[in-house]
PyMOL Python script that loads the backbone (N, CA, C, O; Angstrom):
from pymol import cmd

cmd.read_pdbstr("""\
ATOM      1  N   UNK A   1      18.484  54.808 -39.133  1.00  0.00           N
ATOM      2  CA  UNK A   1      19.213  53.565 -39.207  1.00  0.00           C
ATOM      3  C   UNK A   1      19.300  52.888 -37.835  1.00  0.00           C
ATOM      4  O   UNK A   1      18.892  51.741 -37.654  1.00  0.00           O
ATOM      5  N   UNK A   2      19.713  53.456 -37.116  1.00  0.00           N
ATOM      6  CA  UNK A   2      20.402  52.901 -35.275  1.00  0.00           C
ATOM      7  C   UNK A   2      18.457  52.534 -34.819  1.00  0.00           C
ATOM      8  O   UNK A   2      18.316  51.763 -33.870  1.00  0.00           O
ATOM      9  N   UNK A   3      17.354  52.988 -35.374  1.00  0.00           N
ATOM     10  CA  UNK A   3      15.956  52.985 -35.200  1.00  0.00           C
ATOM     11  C   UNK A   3      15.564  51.488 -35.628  1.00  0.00           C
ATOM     12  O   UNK A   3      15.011  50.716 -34.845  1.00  0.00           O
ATOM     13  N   UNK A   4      15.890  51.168 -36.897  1.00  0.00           N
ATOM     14  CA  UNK A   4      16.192  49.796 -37.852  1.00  0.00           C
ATOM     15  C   UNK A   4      16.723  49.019 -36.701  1.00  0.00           C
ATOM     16  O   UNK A   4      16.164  47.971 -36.377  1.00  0.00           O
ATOM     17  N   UNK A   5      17.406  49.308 -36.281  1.00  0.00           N
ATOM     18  CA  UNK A   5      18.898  48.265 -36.303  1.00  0.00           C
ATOM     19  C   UNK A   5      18.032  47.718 -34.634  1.00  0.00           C
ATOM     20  O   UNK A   5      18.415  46.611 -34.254  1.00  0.00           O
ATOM     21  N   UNK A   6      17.177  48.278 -33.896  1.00  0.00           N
ATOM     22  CA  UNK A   6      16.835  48.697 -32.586  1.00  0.00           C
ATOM     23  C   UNK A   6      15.668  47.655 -32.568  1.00  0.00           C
ATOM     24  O   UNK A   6      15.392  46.876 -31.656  1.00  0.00           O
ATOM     25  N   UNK A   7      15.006  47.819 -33.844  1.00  0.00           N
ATOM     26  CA  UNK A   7      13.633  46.741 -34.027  1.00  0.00           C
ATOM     27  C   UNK A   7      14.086  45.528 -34.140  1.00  0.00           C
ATOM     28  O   UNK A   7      13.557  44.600 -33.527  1.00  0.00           O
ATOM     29  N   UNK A   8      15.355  45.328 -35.112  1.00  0.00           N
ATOM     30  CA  UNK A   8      15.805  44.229 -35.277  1.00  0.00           C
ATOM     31  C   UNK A   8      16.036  43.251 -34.278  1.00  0.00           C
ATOM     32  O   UNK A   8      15.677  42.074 -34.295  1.00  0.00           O
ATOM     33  N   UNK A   9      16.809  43.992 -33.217  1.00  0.00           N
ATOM     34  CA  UNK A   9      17.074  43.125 -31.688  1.00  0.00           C
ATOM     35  C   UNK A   9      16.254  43.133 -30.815  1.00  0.00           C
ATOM     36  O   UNK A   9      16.453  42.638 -29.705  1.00  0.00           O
ATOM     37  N   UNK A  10      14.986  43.810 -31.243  1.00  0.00           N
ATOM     38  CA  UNK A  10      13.571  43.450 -30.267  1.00  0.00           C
ATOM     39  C   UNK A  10      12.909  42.560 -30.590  1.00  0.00           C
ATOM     40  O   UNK A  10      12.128  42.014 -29.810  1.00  0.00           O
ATOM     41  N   UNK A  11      13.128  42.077 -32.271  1.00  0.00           N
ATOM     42  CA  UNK A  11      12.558  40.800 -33.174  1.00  0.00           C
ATOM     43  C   UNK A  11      13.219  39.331 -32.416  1.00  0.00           C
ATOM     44  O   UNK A  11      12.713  38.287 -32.004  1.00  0.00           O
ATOM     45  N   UNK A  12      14.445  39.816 -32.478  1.00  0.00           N
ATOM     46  CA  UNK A  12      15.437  38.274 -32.255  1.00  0.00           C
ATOM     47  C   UNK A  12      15.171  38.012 -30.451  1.00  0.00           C
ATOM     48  O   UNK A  12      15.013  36.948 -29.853  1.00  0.00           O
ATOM     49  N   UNK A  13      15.201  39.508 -29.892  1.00  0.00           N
ATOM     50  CA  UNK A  13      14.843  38.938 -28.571  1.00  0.00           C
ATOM     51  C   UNK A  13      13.457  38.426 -28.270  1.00  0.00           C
ATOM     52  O   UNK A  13      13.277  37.568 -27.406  1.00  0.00           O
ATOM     53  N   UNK A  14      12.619  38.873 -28.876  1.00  0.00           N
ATOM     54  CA  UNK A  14      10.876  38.682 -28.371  1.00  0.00           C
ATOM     55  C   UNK A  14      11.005  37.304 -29.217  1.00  0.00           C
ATOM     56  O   UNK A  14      10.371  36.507 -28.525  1.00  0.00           O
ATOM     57  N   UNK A  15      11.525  36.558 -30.424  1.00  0.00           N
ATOM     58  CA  UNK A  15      11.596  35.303 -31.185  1.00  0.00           C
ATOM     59  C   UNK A  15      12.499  33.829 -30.093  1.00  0.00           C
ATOM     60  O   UNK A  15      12.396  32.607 -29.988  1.00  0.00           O
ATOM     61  N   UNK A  16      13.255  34.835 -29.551  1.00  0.00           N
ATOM     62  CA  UNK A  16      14.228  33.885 -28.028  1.00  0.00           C
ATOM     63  C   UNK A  16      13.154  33.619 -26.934  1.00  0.00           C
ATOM     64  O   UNK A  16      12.961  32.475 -26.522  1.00  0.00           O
ATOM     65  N   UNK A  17      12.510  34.612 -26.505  1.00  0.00           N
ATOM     66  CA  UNK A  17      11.715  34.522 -25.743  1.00  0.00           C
ATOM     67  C   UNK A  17      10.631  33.721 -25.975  1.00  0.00           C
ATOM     68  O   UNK A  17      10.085  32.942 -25.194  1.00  0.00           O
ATOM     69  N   UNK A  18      10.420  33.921 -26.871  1.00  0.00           N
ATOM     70  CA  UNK A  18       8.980  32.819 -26.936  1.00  0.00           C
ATOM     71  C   UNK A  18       9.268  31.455 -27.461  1.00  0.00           C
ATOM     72  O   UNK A  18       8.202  30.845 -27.382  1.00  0.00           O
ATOM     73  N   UNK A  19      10.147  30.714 -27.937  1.00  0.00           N
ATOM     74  CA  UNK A  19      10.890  30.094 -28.214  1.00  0.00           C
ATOM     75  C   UNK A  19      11.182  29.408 -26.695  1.00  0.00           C
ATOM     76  O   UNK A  19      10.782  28.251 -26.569  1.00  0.00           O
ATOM     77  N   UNK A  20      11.649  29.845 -25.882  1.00  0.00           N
ATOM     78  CA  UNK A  20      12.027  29.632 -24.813  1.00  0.00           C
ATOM     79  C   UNK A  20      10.952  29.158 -24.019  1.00  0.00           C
ATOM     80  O   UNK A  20      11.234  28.166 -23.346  1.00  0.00           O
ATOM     81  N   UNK A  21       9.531  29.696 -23.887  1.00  0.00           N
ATOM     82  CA  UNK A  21       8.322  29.449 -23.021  1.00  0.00           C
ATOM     83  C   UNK A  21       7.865  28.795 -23.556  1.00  0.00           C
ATOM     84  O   UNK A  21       7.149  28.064 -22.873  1.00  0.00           O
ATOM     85  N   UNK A  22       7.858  28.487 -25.102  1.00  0.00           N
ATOM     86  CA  UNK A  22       7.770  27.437 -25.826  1.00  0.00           C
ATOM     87  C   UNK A  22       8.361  25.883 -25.565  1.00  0.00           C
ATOM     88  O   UNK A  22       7.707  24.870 -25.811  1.00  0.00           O
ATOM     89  N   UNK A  23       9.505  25.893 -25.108  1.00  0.00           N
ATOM     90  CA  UNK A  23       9.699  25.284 -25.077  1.00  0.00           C
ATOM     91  C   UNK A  23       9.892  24.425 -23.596  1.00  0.00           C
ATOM     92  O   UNK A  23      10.046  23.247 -23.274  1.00  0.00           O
ATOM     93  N   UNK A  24       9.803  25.536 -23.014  1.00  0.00           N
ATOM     94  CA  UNK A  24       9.629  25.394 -21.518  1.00  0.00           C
ATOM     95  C   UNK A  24       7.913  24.253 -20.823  1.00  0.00           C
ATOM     96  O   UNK A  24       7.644  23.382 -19.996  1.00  0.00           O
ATOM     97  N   UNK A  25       7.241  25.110 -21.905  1.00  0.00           N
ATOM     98  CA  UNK A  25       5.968  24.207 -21.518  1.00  0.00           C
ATOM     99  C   UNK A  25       5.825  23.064 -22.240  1.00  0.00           C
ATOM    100  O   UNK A  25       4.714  22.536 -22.195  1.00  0.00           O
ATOM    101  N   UNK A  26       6.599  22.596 -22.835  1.00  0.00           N
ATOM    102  CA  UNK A  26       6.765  21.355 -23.867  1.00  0.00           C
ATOM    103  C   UNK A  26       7.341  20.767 -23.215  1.00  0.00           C
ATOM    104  O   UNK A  26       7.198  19.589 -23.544  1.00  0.00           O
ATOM    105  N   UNK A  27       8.239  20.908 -22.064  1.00  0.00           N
ATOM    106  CA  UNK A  27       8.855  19.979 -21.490  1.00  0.00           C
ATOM    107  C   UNK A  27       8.853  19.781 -19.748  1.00  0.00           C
ATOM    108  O   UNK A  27       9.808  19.511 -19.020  1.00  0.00           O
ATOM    109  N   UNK A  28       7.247  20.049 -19.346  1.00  0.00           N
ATOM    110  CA  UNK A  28       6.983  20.499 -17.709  1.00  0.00           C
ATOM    111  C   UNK A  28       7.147  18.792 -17.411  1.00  0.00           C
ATOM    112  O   UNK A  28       6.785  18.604 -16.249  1.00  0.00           O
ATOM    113  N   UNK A  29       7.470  17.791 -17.911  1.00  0.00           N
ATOM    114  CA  UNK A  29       7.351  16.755 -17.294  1.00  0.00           C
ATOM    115  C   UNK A  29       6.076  16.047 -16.511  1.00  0.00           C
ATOM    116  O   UNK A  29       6.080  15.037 -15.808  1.00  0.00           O
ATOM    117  N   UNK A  30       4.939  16.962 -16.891  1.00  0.00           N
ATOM    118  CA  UNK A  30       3.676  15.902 -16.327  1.00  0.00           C
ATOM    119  C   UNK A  30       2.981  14.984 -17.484  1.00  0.00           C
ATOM    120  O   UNK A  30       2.708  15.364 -18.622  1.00  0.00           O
ATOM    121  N   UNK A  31       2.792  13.887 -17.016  1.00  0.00           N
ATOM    122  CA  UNK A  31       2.122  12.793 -17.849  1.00  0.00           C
ATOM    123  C   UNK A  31       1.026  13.315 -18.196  1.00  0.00           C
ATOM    124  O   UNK A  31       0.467  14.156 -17.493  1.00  0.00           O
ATOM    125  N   UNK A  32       0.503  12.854 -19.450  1.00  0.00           N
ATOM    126  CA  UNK A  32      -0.901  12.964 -20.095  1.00  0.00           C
ATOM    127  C   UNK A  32      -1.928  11.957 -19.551  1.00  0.00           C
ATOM    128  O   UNK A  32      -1.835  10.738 -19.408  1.00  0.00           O
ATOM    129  N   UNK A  33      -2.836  12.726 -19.314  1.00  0.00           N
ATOM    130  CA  UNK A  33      -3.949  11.659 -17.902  1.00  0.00           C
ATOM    131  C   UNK A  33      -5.095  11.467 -18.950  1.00  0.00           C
ATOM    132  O   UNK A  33      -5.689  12.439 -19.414  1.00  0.00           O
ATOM    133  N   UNK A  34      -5.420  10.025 -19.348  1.00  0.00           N
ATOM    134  CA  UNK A  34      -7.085   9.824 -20.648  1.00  0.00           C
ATOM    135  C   UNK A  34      -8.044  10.271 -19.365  1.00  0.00           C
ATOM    136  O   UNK A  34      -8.930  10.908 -19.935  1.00  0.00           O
ATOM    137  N   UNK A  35      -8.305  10.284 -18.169  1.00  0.00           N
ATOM    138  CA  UNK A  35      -9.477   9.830 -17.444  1.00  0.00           C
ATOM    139  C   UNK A  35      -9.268  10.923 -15.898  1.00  0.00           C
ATOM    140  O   UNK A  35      -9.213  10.464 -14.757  1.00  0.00           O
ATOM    141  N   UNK A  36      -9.211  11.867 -16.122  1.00  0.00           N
ATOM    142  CA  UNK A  36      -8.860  12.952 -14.946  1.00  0.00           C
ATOM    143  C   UNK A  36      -9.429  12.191 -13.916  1.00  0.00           C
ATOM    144  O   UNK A  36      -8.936  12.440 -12.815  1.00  0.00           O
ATOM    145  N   UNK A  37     -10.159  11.488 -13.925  1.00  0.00           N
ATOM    146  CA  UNK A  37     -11.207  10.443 -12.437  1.00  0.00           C
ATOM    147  C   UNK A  37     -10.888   9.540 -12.226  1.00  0.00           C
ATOM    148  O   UNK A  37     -11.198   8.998 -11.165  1.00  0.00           O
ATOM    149  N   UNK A  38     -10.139   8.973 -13.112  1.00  0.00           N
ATOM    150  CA  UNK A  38      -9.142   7.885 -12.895  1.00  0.00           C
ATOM    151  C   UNK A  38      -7.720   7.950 -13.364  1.00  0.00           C
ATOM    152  O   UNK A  38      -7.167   7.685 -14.432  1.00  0.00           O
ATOM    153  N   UNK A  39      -7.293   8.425 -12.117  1.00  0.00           N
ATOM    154  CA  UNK A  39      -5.377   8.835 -12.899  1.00  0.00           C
ATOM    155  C   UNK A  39      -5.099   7.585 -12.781  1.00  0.00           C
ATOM    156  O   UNK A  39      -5.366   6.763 -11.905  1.00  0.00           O
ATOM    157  N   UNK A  40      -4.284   7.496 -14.184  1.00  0.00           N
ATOM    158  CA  UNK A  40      -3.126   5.910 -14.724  1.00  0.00           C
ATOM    159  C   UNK A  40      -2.092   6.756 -15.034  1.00  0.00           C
ATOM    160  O   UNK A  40      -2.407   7.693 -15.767  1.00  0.00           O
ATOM    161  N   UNK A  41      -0.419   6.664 -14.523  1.00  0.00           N
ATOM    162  CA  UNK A  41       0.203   6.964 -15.069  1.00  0.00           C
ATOM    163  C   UNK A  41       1.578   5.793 -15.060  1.00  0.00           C
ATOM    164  O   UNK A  41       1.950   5.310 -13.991  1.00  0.00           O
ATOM    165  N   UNK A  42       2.187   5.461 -16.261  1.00  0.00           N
ATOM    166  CA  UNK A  42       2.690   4.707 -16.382  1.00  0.00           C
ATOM    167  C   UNK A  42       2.220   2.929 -16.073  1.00  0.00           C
ATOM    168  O   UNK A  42       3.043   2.045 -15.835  1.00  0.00           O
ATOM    169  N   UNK A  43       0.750   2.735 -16.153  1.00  0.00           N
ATOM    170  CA  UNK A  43       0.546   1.739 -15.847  1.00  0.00           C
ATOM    171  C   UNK A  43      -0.273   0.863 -14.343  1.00  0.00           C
ATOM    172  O   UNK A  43      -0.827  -0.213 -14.115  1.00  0.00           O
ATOM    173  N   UNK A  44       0.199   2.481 -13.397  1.00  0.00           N
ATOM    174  CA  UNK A  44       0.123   2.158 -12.166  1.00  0.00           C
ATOM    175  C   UNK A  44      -1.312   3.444 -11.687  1.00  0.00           C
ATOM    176  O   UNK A  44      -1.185   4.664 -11.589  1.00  0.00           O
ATOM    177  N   UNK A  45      -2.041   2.965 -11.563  1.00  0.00           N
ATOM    178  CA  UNK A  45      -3.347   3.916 -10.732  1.00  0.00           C
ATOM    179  C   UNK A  45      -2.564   4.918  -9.367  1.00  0.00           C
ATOM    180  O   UNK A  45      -1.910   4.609  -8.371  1.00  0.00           O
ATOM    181  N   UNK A  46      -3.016   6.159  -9.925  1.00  0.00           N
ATOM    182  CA  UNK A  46      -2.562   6.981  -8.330  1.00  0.00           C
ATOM    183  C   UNK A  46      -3.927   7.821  -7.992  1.00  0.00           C
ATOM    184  O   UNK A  46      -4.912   8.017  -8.704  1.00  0.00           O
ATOM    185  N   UNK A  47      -3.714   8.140  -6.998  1.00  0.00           N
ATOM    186  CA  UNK A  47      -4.884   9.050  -6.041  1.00  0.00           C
ATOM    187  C   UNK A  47      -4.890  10.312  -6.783  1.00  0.00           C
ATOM    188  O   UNK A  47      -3.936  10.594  -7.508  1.00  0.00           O
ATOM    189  N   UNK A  48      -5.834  11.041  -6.663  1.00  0.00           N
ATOM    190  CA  UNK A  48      -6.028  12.669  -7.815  1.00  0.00           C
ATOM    191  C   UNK A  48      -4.672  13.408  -7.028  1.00  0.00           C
ATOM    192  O   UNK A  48      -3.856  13.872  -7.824  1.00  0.00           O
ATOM    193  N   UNK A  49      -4.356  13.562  -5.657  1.00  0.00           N
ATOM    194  CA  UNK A  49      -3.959  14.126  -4.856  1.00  0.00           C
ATOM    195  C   UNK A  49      -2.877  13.834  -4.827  1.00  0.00           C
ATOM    196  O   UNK A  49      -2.243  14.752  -4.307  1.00  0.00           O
ATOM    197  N   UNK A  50      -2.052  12.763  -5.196  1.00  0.00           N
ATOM    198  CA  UNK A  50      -0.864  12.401  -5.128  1.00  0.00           C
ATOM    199  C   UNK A  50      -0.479  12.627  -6.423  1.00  0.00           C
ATOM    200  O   UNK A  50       0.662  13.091  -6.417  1.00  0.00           O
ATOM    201  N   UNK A  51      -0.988  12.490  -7.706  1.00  0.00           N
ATOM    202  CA  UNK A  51      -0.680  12.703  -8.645  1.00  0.00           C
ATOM    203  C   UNK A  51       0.054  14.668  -8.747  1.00  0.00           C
ATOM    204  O   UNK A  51       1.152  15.100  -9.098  1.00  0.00           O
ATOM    205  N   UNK A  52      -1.335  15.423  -8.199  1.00  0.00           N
ATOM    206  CA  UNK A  52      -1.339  16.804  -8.482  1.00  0.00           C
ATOM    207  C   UNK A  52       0.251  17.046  -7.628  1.00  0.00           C
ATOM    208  O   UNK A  52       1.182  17.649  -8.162  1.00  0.00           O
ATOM    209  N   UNK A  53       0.321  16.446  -6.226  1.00  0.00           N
ATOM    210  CA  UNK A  53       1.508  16.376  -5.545  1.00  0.00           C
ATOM    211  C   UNK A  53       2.635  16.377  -6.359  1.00  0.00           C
ATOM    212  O   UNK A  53       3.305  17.382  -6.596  1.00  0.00           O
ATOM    213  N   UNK A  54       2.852  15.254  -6.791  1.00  0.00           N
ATOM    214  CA  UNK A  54       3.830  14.694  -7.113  1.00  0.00           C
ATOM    215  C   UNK A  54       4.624  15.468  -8.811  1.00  0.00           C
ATOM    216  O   UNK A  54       5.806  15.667  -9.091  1.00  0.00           O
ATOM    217  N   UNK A  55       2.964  15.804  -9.868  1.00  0.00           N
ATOM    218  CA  UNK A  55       3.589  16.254 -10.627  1.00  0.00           C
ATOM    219  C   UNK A  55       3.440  18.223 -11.055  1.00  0.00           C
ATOM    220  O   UNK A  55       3.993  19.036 -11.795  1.00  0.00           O
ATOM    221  N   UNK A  56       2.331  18.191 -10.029  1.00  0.00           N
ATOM    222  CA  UNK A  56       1.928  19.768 -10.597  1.00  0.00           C
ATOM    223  C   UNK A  56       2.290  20.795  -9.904  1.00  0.00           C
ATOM    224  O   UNK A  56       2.222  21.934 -10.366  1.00  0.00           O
ATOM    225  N   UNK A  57       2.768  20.500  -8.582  1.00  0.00           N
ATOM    226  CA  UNK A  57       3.483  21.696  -7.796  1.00  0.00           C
ATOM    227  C   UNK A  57       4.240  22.492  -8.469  1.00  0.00           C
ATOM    228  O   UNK A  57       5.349  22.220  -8.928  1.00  0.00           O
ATOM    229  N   UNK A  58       3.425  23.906  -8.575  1.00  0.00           N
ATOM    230  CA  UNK A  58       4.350  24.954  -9.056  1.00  0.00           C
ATOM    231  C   UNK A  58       3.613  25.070 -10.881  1.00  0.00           C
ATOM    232  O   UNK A  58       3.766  26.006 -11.665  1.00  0.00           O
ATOM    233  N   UNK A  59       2.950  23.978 -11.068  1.00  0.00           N
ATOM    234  CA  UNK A  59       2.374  24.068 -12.397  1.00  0.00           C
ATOM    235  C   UNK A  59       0.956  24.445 -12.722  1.00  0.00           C
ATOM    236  O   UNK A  59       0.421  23.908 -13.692  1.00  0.00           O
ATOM    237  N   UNK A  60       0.438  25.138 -12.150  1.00  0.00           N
ATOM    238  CA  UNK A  60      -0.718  25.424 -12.333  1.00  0.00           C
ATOM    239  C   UNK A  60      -1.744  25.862 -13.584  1.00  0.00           C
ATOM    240  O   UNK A  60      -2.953  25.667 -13.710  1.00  0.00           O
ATOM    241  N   UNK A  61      -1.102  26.307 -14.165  1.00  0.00           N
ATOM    242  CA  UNK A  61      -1.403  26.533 -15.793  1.00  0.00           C
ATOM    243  C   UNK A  61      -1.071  25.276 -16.594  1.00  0.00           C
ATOM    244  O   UNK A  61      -0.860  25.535 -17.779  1.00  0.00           O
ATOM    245  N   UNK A  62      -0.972  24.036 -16.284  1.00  0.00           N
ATOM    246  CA  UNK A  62      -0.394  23.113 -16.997  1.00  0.00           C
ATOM    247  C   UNK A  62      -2.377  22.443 -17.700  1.00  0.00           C
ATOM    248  O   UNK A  62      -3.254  22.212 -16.868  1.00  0.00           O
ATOM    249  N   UNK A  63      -2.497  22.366 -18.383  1.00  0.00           N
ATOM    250  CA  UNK A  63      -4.017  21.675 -18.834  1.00  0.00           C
ATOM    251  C   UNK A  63      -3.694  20.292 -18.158  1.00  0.00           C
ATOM    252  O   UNK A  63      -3.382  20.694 -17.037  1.00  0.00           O
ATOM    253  N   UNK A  64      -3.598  19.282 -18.122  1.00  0.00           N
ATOM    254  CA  UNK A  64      -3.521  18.241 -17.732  1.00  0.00           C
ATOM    255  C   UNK A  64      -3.794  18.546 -15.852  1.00  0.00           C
ATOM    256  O   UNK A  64      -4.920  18.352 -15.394  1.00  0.00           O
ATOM    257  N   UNK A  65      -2.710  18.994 -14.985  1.00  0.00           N
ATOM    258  CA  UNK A  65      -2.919  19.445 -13.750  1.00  0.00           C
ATOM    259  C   UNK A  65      -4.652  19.688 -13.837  1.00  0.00           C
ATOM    260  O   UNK A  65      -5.438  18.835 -13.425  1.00  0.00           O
ATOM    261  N   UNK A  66      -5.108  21.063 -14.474  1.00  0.00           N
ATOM    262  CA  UNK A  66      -5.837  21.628 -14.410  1.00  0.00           C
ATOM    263  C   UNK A  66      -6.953  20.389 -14.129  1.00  0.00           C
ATOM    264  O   UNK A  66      -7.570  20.050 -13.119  1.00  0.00           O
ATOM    265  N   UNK A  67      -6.908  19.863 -15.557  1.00  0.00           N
ATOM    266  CA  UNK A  67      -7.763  18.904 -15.896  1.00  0.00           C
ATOM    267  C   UNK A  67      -8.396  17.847 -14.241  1.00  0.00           C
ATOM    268  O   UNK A  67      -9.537  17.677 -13.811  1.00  0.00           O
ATOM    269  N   UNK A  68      -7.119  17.380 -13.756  1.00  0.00           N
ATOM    270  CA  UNK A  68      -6.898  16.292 -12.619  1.00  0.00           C
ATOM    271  C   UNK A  68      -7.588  17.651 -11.239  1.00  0.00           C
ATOM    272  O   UNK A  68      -8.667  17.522 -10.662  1.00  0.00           O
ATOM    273  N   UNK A  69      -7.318  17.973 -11.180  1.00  0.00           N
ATOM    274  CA  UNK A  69      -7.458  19.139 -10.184  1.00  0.00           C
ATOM    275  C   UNK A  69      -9.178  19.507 -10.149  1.00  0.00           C
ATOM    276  O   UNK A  69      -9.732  19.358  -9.060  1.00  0.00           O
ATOM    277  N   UNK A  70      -9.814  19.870 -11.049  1.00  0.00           N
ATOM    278  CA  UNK A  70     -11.508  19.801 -11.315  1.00  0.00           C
ATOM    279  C   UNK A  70     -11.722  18.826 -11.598  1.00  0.00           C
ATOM    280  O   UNK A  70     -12.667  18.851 -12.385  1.00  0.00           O
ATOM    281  N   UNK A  71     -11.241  17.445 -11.344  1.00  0.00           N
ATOM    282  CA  UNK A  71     -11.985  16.116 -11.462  1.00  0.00           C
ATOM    283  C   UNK A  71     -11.836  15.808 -10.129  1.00  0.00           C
ATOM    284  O   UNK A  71     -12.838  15.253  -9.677  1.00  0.00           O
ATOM    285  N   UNK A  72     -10.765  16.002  -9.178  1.00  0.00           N
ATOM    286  CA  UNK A  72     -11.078  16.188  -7.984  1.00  0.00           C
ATOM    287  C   UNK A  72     -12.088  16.619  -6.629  1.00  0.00           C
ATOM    288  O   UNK A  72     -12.595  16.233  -5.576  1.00  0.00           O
ATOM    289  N   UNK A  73     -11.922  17.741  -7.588  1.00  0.00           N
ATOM    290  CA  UNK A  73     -13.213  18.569  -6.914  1.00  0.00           C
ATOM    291  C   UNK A  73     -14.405  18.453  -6.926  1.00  0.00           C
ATOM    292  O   UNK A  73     -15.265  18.803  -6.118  1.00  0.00           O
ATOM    293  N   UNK A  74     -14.468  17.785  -8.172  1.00  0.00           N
ATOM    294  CA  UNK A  74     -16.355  17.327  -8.513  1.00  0.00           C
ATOM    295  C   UNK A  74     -16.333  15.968  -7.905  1.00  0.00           C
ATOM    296  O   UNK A  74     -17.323  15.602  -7.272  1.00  0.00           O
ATOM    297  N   UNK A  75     -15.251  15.146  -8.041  1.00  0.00           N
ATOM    298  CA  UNK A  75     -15.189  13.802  -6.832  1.00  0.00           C
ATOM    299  C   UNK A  75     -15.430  14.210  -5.774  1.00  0.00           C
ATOM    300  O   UNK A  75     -16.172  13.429  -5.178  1.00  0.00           O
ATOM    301  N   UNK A  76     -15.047  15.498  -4.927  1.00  0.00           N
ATOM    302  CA  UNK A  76     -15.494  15.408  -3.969  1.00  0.00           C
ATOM    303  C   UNK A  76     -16.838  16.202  -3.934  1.00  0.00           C
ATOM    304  O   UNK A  76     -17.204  16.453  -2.786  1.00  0.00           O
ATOM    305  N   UNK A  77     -17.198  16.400  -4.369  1.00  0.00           N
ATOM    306  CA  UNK A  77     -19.023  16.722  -3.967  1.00  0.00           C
ATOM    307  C   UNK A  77     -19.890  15.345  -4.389  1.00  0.00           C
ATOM    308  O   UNK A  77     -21.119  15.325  -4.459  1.00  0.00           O
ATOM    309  N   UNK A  78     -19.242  14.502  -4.585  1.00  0.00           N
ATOM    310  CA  UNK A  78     -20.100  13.093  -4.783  1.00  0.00           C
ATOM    311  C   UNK A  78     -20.169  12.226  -3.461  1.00  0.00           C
ATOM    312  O   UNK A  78     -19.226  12.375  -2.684  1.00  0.00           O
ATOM    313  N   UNK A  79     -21.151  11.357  -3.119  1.00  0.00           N
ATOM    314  CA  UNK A  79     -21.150  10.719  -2.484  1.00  0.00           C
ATOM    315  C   UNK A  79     -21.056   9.126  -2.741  1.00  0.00           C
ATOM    316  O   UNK A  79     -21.760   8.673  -3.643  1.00  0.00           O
ATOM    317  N   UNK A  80     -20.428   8.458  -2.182  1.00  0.00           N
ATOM    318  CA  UNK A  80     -19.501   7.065  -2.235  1.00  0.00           C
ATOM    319  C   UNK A  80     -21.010   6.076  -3.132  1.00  0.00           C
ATOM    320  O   UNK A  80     -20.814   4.941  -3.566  1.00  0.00           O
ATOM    321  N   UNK A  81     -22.144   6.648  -3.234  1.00  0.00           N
ATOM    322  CA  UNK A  81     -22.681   5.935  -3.931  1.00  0.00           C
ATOM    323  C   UNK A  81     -22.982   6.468  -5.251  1.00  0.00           C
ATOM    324  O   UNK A  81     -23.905   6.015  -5.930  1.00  0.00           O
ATOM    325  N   UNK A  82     -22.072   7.613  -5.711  1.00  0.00           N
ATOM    326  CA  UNK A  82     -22.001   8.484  -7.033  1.00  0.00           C
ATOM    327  C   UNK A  82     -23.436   9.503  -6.992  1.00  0.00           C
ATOM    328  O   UNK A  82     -23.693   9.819  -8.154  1.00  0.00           O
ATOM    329  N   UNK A  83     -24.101   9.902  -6.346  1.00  0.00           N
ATOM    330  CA  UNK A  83     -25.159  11.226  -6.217  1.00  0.00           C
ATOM    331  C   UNK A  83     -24.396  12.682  -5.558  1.00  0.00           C
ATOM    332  O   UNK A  83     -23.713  12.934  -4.565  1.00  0.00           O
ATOM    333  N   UNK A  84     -24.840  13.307  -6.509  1.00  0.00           N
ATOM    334  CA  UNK A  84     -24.381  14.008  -5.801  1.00  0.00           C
ATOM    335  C   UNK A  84     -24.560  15.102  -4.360  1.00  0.00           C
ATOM    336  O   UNK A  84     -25.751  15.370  -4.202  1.00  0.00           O
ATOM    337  N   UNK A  85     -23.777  15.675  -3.458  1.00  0.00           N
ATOM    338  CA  UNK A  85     -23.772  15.887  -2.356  1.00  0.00           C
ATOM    339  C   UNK A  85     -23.943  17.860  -2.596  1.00  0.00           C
ATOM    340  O   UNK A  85     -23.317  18.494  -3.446  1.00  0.00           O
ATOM    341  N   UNK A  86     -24.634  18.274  -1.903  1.00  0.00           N
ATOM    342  CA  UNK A  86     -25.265  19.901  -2.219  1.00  0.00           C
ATOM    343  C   UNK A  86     -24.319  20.739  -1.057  1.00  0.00           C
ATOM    344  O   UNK A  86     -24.439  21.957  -0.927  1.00  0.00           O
TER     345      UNK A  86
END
""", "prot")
cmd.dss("prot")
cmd.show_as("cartoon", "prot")
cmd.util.cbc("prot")
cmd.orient("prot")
């Protein structure tokens, strides 16, 4: 019985818990970016770098970050006339 009773509060806690990270990543506060190469957020164009600044510090697992972050990087192996740089 006390074995029962033991699973039960490993159910409700592991159901809190994920619930919780659930909901935690539902609400990281970074904008959804259409164009990782061209960040728009709210209307207003920002730099890849100011964006990642401003919203991804500390978020690294966020897809969107991610997203902006390797569009960066392949911006920079380009050269200002779009070929790319080796």
């Amino acid at each position: 019985m006390a074995a029962l009773q033991g699973k039960v509060k490993m159910k409700k806690i592991l159901t809190v818990t994920l619930l919780t990270i659930f909901l935690a990543a539902c609400s990281d506060d970074v904008p959804k970016v259409e164009d990782p190469h061209n960040v728009i957020v709210d209307g207003q164009k920002m730099m890849q770098a100011d964006f990642l600044q401003k919203y991804c510090v500390g978020k690294e697992l966020n897809e969107t970050c991610a997203r902006v972050k390797n569009a960066m990087a392949m911006d920079s192996t380009r050269s200002s006339s779009g070929i790319k740089r080796f």
